[in-house]
N, C-alpha and C positions, 0 to 999 in steps of 0.2 A: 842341475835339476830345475824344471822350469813350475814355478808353484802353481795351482790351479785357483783362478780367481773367479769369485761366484757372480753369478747370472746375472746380467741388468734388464735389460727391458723385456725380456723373456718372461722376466719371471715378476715382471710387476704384478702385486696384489692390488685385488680387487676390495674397492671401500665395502665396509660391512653394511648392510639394511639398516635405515634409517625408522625409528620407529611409525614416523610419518609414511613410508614408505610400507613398511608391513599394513598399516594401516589401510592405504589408499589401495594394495593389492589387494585385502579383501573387499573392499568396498566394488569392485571392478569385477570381481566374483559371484557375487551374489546382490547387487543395486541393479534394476534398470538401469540401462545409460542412458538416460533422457537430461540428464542436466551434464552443462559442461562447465563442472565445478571448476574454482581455484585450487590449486596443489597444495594445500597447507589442510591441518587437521586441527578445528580451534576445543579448547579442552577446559578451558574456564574464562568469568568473564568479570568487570564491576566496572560500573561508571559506564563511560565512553571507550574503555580498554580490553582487550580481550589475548590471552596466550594460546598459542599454538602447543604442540604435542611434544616439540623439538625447546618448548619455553621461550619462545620469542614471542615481544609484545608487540602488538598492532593498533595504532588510533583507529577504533572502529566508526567512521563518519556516512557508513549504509545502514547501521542498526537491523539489524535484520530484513533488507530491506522495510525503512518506513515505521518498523514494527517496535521497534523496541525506545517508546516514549522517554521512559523515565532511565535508559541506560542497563546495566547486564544486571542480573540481582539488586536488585533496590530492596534496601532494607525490609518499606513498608508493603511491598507488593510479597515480597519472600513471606513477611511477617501472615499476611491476610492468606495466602494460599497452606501454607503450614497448619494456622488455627484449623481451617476448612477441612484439611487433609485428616483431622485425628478427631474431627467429626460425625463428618455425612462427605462421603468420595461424590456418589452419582444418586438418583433416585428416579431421573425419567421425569417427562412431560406429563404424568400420567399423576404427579401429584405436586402442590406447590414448595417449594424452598426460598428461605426468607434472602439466602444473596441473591436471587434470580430478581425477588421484586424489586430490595433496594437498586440494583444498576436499572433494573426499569422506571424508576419514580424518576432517578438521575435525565437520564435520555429524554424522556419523556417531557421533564422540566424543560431543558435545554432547546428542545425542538419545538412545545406548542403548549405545555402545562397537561391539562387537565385535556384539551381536544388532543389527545394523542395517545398512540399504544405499539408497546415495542414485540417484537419479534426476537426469537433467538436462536440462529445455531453456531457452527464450525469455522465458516470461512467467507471471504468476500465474494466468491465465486456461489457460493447458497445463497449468502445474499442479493447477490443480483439478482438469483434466479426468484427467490421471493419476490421482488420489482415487478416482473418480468411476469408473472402469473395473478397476482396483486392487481398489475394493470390491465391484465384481459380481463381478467374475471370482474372487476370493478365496472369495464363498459359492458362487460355481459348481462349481469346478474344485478346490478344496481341502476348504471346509466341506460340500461335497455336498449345497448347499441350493441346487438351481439355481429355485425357487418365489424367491428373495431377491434382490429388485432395488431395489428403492425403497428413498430416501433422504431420512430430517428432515433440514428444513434450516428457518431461523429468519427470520420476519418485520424488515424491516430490515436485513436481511445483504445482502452483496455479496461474489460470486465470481468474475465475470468478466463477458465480454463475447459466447461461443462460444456456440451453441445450448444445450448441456446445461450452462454455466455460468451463462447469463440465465437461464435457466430454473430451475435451485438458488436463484439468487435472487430471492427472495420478495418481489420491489418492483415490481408491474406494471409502474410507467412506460417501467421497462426491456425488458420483453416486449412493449407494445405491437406491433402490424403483424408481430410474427414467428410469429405462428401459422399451424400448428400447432405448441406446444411438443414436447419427446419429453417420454414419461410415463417415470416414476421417481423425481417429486420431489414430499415434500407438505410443507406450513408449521406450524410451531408457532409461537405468541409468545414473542420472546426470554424468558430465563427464568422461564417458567411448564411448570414439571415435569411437573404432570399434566395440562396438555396432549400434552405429549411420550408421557408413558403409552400415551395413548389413543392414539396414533397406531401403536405399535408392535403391531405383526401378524405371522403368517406369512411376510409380504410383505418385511418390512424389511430392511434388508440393512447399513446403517452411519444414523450421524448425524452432519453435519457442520457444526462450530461456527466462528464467531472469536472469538477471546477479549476484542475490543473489537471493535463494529462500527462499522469507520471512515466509510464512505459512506453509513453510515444515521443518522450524527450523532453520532461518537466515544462511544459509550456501549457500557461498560465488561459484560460478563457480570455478575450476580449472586454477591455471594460465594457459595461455593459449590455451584455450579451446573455448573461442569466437573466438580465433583468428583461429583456426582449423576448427570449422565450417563456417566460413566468406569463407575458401578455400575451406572446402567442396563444399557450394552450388555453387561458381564458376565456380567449375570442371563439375556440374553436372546443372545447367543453373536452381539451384533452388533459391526462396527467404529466404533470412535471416529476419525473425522476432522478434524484443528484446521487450518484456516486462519492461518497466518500471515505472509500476504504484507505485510499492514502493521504485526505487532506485533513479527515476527520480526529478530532479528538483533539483539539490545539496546537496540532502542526505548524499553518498556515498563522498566527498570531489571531487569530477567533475560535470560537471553540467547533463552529463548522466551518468550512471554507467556502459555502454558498451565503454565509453571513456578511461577504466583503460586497455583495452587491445588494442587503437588504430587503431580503425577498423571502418568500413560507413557498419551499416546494411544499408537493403533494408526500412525498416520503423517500426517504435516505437510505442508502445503507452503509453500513461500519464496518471495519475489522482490523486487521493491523494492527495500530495503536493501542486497540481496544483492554488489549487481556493484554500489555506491555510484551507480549510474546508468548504468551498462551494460547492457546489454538481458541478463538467466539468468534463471531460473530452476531451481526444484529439488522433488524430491516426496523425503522421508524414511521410513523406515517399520525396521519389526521385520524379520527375515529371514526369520519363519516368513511374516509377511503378503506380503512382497515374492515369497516363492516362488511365488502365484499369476502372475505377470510373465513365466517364460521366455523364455528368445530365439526372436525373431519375433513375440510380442505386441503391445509397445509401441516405440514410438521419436522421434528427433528428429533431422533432421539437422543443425542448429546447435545442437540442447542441448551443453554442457560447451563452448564452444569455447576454445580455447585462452589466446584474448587475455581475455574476459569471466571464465574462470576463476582467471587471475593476478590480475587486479584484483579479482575478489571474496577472493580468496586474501587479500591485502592489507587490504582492507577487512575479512573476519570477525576479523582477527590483532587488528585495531586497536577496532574496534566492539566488539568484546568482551570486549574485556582488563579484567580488576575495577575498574579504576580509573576506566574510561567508565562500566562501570553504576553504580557509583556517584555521579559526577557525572548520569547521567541522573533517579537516582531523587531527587537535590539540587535539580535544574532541575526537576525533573517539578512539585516542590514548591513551588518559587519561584513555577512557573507557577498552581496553586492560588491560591496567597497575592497574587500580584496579582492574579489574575482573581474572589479573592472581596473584594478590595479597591474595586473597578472595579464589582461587583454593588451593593454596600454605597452605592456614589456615585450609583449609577443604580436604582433598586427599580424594577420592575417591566419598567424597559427589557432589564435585563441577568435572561434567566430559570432559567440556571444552568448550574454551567461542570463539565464532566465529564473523564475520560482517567485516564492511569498515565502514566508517564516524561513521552518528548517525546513524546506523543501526547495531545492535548488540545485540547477544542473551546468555545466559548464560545455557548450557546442564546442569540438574542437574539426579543425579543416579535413583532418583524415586520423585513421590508424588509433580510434578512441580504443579499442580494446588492448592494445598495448599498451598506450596510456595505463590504463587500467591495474595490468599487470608491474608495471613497474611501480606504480602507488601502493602495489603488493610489498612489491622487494624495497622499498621505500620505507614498509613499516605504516602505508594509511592502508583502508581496506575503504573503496568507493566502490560501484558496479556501475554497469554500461545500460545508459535507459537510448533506445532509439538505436540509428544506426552509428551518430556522430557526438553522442550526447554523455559526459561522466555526472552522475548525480551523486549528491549527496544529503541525507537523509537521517543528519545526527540525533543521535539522543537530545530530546532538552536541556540534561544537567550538563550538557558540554560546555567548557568555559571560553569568553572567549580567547580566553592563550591558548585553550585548547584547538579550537577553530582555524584559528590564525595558523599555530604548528601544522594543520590540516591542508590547508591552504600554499604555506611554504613546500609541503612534501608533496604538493599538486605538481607546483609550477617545477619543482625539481623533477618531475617525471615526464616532463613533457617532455 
């Protein structure tokens, strides 16, 4: 009698769904697909570190992109949004709240004292568009150049996501299918001055910079190149506008990052950083400029809100206390010295690493987004700034053995 022996490859079982998995199927169901997320589902967070769904930890060195200053739950940020929470949640523009003014006395300090006045909503993308109306309305209604609307703005830069802020930015890919754009926006190549020259007309009306462009591949302005167009628009009685939703809030090792060329734009905007990961934003400006604004011009109905302003409260106290920028411009450094160490290993792979503080990108020759991906399965979590560009974007409280760790599970992915 011949025994019967059971099934093999017939009858292979199939692995069971992985929570991640259940996860990501519903997410694929009811999300737009407009992002093309990483495969991983993150479910808690502290410091520089973050777990996935599956409990696997990750050196987080993108921080939400940019965003998350002081690392994942910071005691004191947890602390100030909690108080707020079992207070006053929201109340509207429509009446004042005492965290909305402290983070404005803050800003306001920091940018000009007393000649100055902050603005508040949601995101860096409202704030530019603040900028961006700020500066018409300014030569309309104040400078009496109502001929003055258009605005330089710089190849590789990124402003936002909103009609007139894809549009500022000077990266097709981004405008694609959204035409027709609004007119008012023309390009120069990042620092090249006399291009800018030549753009400046009757027409003009501001120029709007970042002092590093982050989504165009961490690359830094020209040394002095803010401070050339600070004198530009002087000459020619237009606004300086500085972007600094990713440099801003002691990133860069200054508490703006238009401070490394010693210069007073006409007005900033914030975000990111701001709220350490709470959804604010902020437009800063002079008080003569902000006089173009009266009530009824602009508004927000969750700008300033209560709970997002405590915890940015929090966060600018701690993000830019001396002793952070100067650990950031340590680290910034660190970051340098390993990343031309790692160049040095790889010639030709590694094609050059650029940034200020914790802002810093590493160009690789090809195939950055695999890069990317394998700094996944590596256990580092960086994102893809440009076409060839890995940034990274740590928390401040990263140490640097943490860095350094960052750094090794770089070069291991390449």
């Amino acid at each position: 009698m011949i025994e019967a022996k059971p099934a093999e490859a017939a009858a292979t079982s199939v692995a069971a769904p992985t929570r991640t998995d259940r996860i990501i199927e519903r997410a694929k169901h009811h999300l737009l697909q407009n992002y093309k997320q990483q495969p991983i589902v993150l479910v808690k967070g502290e410091g520089p570190w973050v777990w996935d769904a599956e409990g696997r930890k990750y050196l987080d060195l993108i921080g939400g992109i940019a965003t998350c200053a002081l690392g994942h739950c910071h005691p004191a940020v947890v602390g100030a949004a909690k108080a707020q929470l079992e207070t006053l949640w929201h109340a509207s523009n429509v009446f004042y709240t005492e965290p909305q003014i402290q983070l404005a006395e803050r800003l306001t300090s920091a940018f000009g004292g007393a000649d100055a006045r902050a603005f508040f909503c949601n995101s860096g993308a409202e704030a530019n568009e603040a900028l961006i109306k700020l500066a018409r309305r300014w030569q309309h209604e104040i400078a009496g150049n109502k001929q003055r609307s258009e605005i330089i703005t710089f190849e590789g830069g990124f402003h936002g996501r909103t009609l007139a802020t894809v549009t500022a930015t000077a990266q097709p890919k981004y405008q694609a299918g959204f035409e027709p754009l609004p007119q008012g926006f023309v390009y120069a190549p990042m620092g090249d001055l006399d291009a800018v020259k030549r753009l400046v007309g009757p027409q003009t009306a501001a120029i709007l910079v970042e002092p590093i462009q982050g989504e165009g591949g961490v690359r830094p302005a020209p040394a002095g190149f803010l401070r050339a167009l600070r004198a530009l628009c002087d000459e020619h009685g237009l606004l300086l506008l500085i972007d600094e939703v990713q440099t801003g809030i002691g990133r860069t090792g200054t508490v703006f990052g238009y401070q490394v060329e010693a210069i007073q734009p006409d007005a900033i905007s914030l975000a990111k950083s701001l709220g350490n990961g709470l959804p604010i934003g902020a437009m800063v400006c002079s008080d003569a400029v902000g006089k173009a604004l009266p009530s009824g011009t602009h508004g927000s109905t969750f700008g300033g809100n209560p709970v997002a302003a405590a915890a940015a409260v929090a966060t600018w106290d701690l993000a830019t206390a001396p002793q952070m920028l100067a650990s950031n411009v340590h680290n910034g450094a660190l970051l340098h010295q390993l990343g031309a160490s790692i160049k040095a290993r790889h010639p030709g792979r590694v094609v050059e690493c650029r940034g200020r503080g914790m802002l810093f990108g590493i160009e690789v020759d090809s195939g950055a987004a695999d890069v990317v991906a394998r700094c996944r399965q590596n256990g580092l979590l960086v994102n893809l700034a440009g076409e060839k560009t890995v940034r990274f974007a740590p928390p401040y409280v990263t140490s640097s053995h943490e860095l350094t760790e960052g750094l090794t599970l770089f070069e291991r992915s390449l």
